[in-house]
Each structure stands twice: as structure tokens, then as C-alpha cells.
C-alpha positions in Angstrom: 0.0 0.0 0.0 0.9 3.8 -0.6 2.9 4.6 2.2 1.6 7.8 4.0 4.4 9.9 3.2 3.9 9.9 -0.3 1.2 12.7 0.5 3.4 14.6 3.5 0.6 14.4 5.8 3.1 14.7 8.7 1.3 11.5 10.2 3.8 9.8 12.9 4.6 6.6 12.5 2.5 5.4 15.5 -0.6 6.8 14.0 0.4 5.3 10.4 0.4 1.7 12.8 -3.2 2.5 13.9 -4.2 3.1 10.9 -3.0 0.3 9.7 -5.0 -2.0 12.7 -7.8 0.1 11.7 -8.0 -0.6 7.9 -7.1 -4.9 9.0 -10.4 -4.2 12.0 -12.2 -3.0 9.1 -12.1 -5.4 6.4 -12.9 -8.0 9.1 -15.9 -6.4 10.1 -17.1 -5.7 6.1 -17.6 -9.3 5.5 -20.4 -9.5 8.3 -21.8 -6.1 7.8 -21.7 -3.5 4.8 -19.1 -0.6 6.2 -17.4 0.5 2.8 -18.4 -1.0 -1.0 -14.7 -1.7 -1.6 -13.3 -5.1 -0.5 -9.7 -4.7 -1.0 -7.1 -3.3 1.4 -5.6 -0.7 -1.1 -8.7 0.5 -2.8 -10.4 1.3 1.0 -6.4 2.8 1.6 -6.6 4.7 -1.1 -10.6 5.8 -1.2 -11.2 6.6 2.1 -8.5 6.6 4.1 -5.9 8.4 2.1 -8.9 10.8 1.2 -9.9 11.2 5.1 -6.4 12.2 6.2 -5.7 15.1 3.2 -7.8 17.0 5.2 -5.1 17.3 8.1 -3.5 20.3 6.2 -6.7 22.0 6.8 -7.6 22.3 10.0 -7.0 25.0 12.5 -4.7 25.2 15.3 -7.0 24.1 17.9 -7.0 21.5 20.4 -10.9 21.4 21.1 -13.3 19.2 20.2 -14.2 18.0 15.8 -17.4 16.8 15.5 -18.2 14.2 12.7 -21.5 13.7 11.5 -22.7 10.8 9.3 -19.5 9.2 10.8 -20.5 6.0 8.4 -17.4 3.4 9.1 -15.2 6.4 10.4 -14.6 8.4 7.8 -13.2 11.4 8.0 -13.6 11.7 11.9 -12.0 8.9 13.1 -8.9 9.2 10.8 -8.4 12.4 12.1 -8.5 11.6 15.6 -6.2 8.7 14.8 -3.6 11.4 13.3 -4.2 14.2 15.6 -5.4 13.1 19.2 -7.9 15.7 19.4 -11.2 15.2 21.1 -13.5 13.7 18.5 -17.3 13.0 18.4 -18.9 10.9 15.8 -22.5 10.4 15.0 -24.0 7.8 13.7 -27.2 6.8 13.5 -26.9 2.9 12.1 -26.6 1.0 15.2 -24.3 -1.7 13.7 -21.9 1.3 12.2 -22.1 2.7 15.7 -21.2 -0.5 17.5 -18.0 -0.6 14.9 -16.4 2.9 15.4 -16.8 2.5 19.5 -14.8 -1.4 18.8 -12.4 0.9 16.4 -12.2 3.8 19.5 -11.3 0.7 21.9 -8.7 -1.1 19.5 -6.8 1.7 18.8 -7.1 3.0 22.0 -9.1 6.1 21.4 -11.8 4.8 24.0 -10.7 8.7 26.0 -10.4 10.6 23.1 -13.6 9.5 20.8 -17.4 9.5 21.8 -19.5 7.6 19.4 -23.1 8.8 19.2 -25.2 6.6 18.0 -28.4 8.5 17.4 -30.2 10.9 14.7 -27.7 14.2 14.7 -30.7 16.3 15.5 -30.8 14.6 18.9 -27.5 14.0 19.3 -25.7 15.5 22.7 -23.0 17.0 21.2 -20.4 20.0 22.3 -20.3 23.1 20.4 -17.7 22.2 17.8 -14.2 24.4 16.5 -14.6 21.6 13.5 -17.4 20.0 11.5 -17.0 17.6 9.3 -19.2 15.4 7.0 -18.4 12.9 3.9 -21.0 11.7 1.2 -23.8 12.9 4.1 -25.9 15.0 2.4 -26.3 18.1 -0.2 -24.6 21.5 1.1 -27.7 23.1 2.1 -28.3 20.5 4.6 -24.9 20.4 5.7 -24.8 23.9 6.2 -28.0 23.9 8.6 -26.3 20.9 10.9 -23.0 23.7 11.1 -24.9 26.5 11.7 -26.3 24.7 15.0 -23.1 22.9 15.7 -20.3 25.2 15.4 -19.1 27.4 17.8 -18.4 30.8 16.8 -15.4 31.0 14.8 -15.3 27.8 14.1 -14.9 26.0 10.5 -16.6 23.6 8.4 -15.1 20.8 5.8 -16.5 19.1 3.4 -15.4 17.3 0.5 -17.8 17.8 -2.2 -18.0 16.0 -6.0 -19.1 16.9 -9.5 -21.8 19.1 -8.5 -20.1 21.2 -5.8 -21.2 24.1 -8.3 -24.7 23.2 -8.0 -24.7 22.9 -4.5 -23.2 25.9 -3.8 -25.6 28.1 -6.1 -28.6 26.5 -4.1 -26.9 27.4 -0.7 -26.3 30.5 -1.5 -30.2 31.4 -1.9 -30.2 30.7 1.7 -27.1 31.0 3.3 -24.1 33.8 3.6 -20.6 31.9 4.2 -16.8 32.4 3.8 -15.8 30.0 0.8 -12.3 28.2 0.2 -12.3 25.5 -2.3 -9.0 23.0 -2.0 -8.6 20.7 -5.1 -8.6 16.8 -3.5 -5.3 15.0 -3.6 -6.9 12.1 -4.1 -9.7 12.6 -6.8 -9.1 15.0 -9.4 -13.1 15.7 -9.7 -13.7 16.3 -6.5 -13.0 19.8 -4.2 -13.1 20.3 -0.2 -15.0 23.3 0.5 -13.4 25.0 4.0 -16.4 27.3 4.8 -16.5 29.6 8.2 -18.8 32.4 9.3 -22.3 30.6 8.3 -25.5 32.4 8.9 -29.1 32.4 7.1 -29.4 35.2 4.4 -32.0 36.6 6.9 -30.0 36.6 9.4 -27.1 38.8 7.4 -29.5 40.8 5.8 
């Protein structure tokens, strides 16, 4: 498999180990229940992994807590927390994806650092968040509705976005005023992560 420094992600080597345990947990657990379509070790490396941890560049300096919604199999929230140690919550709302991250957490020994919710993410009891992720959850509107309730001032959104990240963003912007930087992805040449900050509804700003 690529090795991590390939893509100067500045993960240590002890985090590139846990990784490693994770992606071996996680093909173990795919055969029983449906985690990630790809079967193979270095397409799931590649896909989601590799495509999880590009967004370390990106994040600000902060040491409190990233929220992950739509968690799925742990992408990118758990890779993070994996790389940076940071408090880390994930919601999920499929009970069997829910009962995987919190066996990832405790096999990588993350059980302190990451709090799996498994519930809806409007009911979820979740800290006011510096980050806010989300990956293949839902169109940007929607997205940008879950940050405006979740982040705390100041705090930042990312989200990888596809094809139509043009669409998307025309439709949010009938109902939302934001601060937009687009990052080209590392690891698929369609695709763009938006960094967005200072969300509020156009009435709001008006």
C-alpha cells in the first residue's frame, strides 16, 4: 500500500500503525456487515482513508473538540483523531456502524479521546464544535444547517464535495451567507473540499 508519506501528511509513524489496525479491523468487520463498498485493502487505503487524512492540512490550530457527522465506518472523523489526538465526536445513526467505530475507539485505543453517538444528529448531545466535518452525508444546504447549529463561533466547516459542488453551492447561497475556500482533492481529481467559516441564514445577514 501507498505509504503515507507519499502525501506529506506529517502522520507519525505510531498513527500510520493504527491506521494500519484500523484498515485490517475494518475489512474484518465488512464481511459480516456492509461498512465501505470496496473489499480490498488498497482501494479502501486509497478511497477513504488516504482521502480522510488530506484533510489534516486544513484544520485549524486548535486542540478542542471536531465533530463528525454521518460518521459511516469512520470516515473522515476517526482518521483524524487517529492522526491528531484531538477530542473527536462521531455520530452515527446505524446502530451496527455505531457499534464498529466504538470497537475501532477501543482497539486503537481512542476509547478517551472518541465518543460515538449513536443517534439521529438532530438529537444527538453534542459539544459546540471548533470543527465540523461530514463525507457523502448530504447536499450542502443540509450540511450547512447541521454547522450553523453545531459550530461554535469561529469555528470552521469541511467538506469534500463531488461533480456538483457548483450546483450545490448556487442552491446554498439562496439561503445562506458563508466564507468560501475550495482545496482541489489529492486524491480525486473531480472532486474539491469546501473549507467554509462564518455561516449564517441570508436573513440573518440581511
Amino acid at each position: 500500500m501507498k505509504h503515507l508519506e507519499a502525501f506529506d501528511f506529517g502522520v507519525s509513524r505510531e498513527a500510520e500503525a493504527k491506521l494500519r489496525d484500523y484498515l485490517a479491523l475494518l475489512l474484518r468487520w465488512n464481511a459480516h456487515i456492509n461498512l465501505v463498498a470496496d473489499r480490498d485493502a488498497e482501494t479502501v487505503w486509497r478511497r477513504h482513508v488516504l482521502d480522510s487524512l488530506q484533510l489534516l492540512p486544513l484544520l485549524p490550530e486548535t486542540e478542542e473538540p471536531l465533530v463528525d457527522i454521518g460518521a459511516g465506518a469512520g470516515f473522515p472523523g476517526l482518521m483524524l483523531a487517529v492522526a491528531t489526538g484531538r477530542p473527536t465526536h462521531l455520530v452515527e445513526s446505524d446502530r451496527r456502524k455505531a457499534a464498529f467505530l466504538n470497537e475501532a475507539a477501543r482497539v486503537l485505543g481512542l476509547a478517551g479521546t472518541v465518543v460515538v453517538h449513536a443517534s439521529r444528529i438532530e438529537v444527538a448531545s453534542l459539544p459546540q464544535a471548533a470543527i465540523l466535518t461530514a463525507r457523502a452525508l448530504a447536499s450542502l444546504p443540509d450540511l450547512l444547517a447541521h454547522a450553523h447549529r453545531l459550530l461554535k463561533p469561529g469555528g470552521v466547516a469541511l467538506f469534500p464535495k463531488g461533480r456538483t459542488v457548483d450546483q450545490e453551492l448556487t442552491a446554498a447561497a439562496a439561503g445562506w451567507t458563508m466564507r468560501i475556500e475550495r482545496f482541489p482533492s489529492r486524491t480525486d481529481p473531480s472532486a474539491i473540499i469546501l473549507r467554509l467559516s462564518e455561516i449564517s441564514p441570508v436573513a440573518a445577514s440581511a
